[in-house]
Backbone as a printed PyTorch tensor [residue, N CA C, xyz], in Angstrom:
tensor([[[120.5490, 105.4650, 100.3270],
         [119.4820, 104.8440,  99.5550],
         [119.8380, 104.9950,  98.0780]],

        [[119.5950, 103.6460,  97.1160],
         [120.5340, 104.1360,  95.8000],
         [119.3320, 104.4960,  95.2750]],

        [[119.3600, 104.8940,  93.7560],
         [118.4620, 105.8140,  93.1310],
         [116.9800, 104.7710,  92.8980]],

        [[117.1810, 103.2050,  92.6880],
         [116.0860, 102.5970,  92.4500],
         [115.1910, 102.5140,  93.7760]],

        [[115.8420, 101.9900,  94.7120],
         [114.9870, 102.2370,  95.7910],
         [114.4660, 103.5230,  95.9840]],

        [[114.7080, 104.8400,  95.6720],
         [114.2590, 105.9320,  95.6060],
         [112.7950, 106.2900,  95.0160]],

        [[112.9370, 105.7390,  93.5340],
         [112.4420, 105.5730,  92.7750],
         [110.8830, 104.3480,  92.9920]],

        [[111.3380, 103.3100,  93.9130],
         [110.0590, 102.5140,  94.5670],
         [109.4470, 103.5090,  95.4780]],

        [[110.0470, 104.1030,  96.5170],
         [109.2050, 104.5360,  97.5360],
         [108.8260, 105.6560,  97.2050]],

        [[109.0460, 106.8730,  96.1090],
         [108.4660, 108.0260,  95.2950],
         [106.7630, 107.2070,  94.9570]],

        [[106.8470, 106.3260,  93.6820],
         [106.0210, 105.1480,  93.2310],
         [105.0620, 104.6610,  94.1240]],

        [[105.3110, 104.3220,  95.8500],
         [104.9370, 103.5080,  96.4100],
         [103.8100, 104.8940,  97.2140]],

        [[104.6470, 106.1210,  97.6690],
         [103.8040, 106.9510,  97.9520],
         [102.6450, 107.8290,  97.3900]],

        [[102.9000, 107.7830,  95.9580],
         [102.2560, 107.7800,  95.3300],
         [101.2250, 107.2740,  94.9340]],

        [[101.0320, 105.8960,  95.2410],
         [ 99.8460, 104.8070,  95.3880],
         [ 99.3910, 104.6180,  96.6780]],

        [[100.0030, 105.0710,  97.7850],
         [ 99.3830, 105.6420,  99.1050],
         [ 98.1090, 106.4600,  99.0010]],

        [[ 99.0730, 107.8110,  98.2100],
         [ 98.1190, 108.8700,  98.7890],
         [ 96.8700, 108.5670,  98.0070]],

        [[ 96.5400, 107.9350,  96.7580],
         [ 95.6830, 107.6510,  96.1080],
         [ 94.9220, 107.3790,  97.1930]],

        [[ 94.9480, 105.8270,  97.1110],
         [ 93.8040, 105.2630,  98.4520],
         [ 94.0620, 105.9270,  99.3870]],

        [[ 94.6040, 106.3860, 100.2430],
         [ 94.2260, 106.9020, 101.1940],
         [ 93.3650, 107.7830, 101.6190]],

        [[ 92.5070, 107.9940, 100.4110],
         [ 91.0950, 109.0660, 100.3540],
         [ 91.5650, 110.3440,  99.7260]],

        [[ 92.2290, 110.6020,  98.6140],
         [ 92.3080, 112.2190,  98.1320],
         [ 90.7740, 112.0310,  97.2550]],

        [[ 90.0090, 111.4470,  97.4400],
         [ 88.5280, 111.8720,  96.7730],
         [ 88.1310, 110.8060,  96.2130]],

        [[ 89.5390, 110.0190,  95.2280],
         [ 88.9910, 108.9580,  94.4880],
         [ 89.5330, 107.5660,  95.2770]],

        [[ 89.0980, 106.5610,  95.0230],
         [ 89.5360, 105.3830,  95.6480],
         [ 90.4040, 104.7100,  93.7110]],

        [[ 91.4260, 104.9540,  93.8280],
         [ 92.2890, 104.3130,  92.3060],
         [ 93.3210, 104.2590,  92.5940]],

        [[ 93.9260, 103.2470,  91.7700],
         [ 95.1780, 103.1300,  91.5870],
         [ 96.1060, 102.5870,  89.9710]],

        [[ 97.0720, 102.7550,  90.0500],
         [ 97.6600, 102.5040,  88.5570],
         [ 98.8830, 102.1700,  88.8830]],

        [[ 99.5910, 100.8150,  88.5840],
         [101.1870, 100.6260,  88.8940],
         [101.4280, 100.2610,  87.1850]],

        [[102.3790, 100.8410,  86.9740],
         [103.2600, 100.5570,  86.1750],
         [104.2610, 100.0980,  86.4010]],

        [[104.9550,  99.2550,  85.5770],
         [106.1800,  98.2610,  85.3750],
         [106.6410,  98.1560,  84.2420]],

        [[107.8370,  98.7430,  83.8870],
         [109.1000,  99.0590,  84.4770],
         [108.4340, 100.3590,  84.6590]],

        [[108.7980, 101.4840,  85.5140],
         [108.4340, 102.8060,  85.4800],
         [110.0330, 103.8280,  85.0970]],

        [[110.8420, 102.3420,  85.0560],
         [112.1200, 102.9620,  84.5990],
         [112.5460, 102.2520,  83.6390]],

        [[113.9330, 103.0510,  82.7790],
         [114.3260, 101.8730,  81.9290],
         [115.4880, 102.2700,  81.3060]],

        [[116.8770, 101.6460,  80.7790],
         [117.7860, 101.7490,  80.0630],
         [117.3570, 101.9790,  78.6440]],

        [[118.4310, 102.9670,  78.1910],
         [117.6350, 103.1120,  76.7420],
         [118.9160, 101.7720,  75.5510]],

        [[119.6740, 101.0730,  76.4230],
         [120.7650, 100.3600,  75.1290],
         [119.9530,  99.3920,  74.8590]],

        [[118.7030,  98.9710,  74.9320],
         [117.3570,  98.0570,  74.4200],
         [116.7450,  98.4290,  73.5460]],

        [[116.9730,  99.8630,  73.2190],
         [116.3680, 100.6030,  72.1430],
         [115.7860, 101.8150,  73.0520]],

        [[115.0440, 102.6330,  72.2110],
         [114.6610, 104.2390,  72.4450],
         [113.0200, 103.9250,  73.2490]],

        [[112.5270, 102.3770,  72.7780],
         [110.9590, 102.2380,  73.3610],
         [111.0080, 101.2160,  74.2870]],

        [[109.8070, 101.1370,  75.2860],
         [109.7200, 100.1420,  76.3630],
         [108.1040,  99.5460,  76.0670]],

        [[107.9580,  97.8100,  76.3400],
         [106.6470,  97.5420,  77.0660],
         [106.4140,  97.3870,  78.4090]],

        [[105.5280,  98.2160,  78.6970],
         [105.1820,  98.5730,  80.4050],
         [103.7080,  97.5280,  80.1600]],

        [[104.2830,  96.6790,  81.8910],
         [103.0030,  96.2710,  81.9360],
         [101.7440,  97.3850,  83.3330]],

        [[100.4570,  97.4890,  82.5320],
         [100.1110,  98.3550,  83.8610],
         [ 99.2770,  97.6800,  84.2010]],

        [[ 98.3120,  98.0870,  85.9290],
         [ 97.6280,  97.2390,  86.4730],
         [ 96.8180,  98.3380,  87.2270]],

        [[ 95.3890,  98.4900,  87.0200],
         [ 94.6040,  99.3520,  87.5940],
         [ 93.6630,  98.6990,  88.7520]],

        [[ 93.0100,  99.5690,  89.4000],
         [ 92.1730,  99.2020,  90.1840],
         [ 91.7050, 100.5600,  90.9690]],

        [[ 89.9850, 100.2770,  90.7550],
         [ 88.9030, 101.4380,  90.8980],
         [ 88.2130, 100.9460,  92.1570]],

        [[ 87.2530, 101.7010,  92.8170],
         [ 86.4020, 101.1310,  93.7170],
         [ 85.1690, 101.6440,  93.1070]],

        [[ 83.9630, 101.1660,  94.0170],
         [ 82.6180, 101.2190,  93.5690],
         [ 82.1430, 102.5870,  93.1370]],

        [[ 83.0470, 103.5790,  93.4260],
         [ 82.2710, 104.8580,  93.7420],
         [ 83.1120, 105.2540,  92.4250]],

        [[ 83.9390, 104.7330,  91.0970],
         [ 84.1680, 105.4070,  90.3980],
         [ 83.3410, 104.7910,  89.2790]],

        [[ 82.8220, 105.6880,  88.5930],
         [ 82.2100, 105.7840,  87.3710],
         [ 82.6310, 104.6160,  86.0300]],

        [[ 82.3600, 103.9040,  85.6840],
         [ 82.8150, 102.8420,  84.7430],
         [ 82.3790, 103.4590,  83.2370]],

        [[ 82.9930, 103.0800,  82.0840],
         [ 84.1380, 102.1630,  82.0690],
         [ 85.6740, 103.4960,  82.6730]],

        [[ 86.4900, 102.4430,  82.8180],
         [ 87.6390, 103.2850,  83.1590],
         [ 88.4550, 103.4540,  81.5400]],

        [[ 89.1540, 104.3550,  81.3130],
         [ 90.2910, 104.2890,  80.2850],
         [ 91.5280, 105.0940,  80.5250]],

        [[ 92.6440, 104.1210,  80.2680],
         [ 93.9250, 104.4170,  80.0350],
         [ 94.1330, 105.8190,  78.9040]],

        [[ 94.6170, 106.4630,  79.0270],
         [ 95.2640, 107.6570,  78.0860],
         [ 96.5680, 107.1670,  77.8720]],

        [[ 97.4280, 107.6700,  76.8650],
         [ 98.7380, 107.7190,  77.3380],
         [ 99.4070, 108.9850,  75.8920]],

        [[100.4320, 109.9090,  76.9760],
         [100.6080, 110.8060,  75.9180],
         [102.5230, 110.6770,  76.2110]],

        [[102.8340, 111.1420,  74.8730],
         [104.0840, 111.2130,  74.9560],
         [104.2950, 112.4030,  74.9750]],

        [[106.0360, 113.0050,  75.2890],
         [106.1720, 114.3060,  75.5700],
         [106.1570, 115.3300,  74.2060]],

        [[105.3270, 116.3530,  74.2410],
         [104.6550, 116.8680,  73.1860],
         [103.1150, 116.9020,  72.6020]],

        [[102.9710, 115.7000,  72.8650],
         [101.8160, 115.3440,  72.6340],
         [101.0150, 115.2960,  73.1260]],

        [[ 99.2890, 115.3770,  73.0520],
         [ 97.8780, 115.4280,  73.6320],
         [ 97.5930, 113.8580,  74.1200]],

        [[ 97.2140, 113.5620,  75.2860],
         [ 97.0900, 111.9180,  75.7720],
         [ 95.6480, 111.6250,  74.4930]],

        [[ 96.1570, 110.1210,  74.3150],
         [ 95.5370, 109.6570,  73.0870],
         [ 94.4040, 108.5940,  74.2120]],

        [[ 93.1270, 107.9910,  73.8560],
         [ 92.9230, 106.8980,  74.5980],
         [ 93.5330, 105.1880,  74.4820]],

        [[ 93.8170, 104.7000,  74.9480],
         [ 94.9790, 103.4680,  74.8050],
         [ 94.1600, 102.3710,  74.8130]],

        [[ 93.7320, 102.1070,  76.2900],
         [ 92.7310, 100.6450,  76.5160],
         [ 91.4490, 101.1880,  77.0790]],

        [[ 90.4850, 100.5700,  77.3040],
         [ 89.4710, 100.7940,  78.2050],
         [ 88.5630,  99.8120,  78.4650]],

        [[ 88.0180,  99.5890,  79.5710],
         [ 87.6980,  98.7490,  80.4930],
         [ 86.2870,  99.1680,  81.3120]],

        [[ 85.2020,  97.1150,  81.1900],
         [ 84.0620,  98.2700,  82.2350],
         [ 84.3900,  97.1830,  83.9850]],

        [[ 85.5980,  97.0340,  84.0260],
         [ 86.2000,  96.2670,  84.7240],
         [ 86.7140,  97.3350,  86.0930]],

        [[ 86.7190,  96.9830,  87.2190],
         [ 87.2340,  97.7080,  88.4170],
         [ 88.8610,  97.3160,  88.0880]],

        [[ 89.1880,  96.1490,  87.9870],
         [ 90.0530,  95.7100,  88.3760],
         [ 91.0950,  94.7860,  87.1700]],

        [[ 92.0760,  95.3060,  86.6250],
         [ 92.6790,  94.6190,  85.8290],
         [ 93.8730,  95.0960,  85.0940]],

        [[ 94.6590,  94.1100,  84.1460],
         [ 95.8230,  94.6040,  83.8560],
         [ 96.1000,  94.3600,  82.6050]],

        [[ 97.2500,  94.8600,  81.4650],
         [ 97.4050,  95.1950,  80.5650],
         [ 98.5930,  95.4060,  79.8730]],

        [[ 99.8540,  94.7920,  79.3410],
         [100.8870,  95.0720,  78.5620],
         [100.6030,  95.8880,  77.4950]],

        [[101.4110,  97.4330,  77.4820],
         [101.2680,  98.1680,  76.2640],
         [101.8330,  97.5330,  75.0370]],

        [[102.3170,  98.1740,  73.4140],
         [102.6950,  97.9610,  73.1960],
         [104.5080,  98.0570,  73.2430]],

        [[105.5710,  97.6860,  71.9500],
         [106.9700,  98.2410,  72.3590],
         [106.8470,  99.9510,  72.0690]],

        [[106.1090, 100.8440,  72.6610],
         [105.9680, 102.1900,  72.3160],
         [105.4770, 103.1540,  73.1580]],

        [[106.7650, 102.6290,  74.6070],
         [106.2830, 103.5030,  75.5990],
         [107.8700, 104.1180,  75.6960]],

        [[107.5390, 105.6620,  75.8680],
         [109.5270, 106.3190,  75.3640],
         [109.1190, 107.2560,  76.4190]],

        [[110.4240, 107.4750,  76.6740],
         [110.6210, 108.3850,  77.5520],
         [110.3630, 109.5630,  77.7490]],

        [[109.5290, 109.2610,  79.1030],
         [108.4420, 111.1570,  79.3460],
         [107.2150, 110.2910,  78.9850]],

        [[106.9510, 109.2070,  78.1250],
         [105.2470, 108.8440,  78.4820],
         [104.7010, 108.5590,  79.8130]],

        [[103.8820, 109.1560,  79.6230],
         [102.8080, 109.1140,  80.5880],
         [101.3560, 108.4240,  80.3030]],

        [[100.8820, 107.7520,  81.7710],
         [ 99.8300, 106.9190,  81.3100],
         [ 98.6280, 107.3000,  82.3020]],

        [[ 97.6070, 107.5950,  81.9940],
         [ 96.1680, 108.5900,  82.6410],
         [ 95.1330, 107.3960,  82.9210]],

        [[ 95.1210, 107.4230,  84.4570],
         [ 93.6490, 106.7500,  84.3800],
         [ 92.9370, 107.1810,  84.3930]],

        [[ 91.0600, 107.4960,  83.7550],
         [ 90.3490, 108.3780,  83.9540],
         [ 88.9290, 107.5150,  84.0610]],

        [[ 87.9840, 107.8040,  84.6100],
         [ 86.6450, 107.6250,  84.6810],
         [ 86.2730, 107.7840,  83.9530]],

        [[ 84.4670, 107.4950,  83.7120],
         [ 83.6300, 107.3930,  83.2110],
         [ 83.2280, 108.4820,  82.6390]],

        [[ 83.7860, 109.9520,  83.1650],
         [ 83.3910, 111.1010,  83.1290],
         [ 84.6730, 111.9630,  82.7020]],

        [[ 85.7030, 111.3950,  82.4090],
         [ 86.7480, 111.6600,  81.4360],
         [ 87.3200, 112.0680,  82.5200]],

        [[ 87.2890, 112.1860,  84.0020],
         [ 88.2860, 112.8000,  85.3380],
         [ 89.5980, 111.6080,  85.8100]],

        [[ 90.7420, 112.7210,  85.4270],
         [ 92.0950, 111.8720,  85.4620],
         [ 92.0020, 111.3240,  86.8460]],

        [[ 92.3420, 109.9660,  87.7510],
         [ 91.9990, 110.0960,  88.7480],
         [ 93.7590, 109.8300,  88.9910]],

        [[ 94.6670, 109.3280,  88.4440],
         [ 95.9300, 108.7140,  88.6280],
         [ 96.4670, 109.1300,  87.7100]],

        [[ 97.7990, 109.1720,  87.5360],
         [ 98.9070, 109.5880,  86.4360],
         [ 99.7940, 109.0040,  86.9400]],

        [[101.2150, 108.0110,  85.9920],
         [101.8770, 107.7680,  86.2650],
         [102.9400, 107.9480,  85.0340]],

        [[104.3360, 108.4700,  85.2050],
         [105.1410, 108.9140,  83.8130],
         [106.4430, 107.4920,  83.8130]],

        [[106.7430, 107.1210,  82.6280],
         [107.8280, 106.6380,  82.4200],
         [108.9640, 107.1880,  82.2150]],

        [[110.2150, 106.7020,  82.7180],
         [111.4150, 107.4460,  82.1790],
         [112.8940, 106.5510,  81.6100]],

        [[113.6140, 107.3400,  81.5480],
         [114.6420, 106.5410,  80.7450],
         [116.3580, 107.2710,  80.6730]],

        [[117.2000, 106.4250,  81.4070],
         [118.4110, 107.0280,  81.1760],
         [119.1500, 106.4830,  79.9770]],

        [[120.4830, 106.8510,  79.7700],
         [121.0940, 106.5290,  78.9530],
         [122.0710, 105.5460,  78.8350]],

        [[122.4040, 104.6440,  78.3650],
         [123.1940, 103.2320,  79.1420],
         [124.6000, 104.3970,  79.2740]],

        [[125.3440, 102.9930,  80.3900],
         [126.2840, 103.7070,  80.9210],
         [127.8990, 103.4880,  79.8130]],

        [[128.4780, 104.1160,  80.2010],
         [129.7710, 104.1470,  79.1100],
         [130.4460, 103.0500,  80.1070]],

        [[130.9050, 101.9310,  78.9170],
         [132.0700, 101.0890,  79.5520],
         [133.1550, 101.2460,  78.4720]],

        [[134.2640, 100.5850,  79.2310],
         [135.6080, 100.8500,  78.5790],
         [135.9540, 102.0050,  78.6520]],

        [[137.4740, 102.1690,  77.6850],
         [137.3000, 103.6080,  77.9430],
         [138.8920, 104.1710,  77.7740]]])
């Protein structure tokens, strides 16, 4: 299995166990959740949430970079919807979905290798 497919079904179980009843009914996909850094050091991720009835509205996005305290990003009194950040998602951000009641219900982190050496 090469490392991207790895990398889907980590992602994919991850949005399993969500719905599958750990308490909250949520979810959060991010895109790219990976990324080359020879595009530059930042990425735009598009993300896409979705709550059920039993979570508290409005929802809001956090997103913290590594070091840093999660800031609030977007927020929404929407169950269901999606969102391009800006070019200022770097590697090790992370993006928080939380309720109405400030409870993280999802986390999902971005990452980033280093392009590969050609020539030589």
């Amino acid at each position: 299995m090469n490392r991207l497919s790895l990398l889907r079904l980590v992602a994919l179980s991850g949005a399993l166990s969500v719905l599958s009843g750990c308490g909250h009914s949520a979810s959060l996909e991010v895109s790219p959740t990976h990324f080359l850094e020879c595009h530059g050091p930042n990425t735009v991720v598009h993300v896409k949430w979705r709550v059920s009835r039993r979570v508290k509205l409005p929802v809001t996005i956090y997103v913290s970079r590594l070091g840093h305290p999660p800031v609030p990003w977007y927020s929404s009194s929407e169950r269901v919807g999606e969102q391009d950040t800006g070019d200022w998602i770097a590697d090790g951000s992370s993006l928080m979905l939380r309720d109405g009641h400030g409870k993280t219900l999802v986390q999902r982190t971005v990452t980033s290798d280093d392009c590969p050496k050609t020539g030589g």
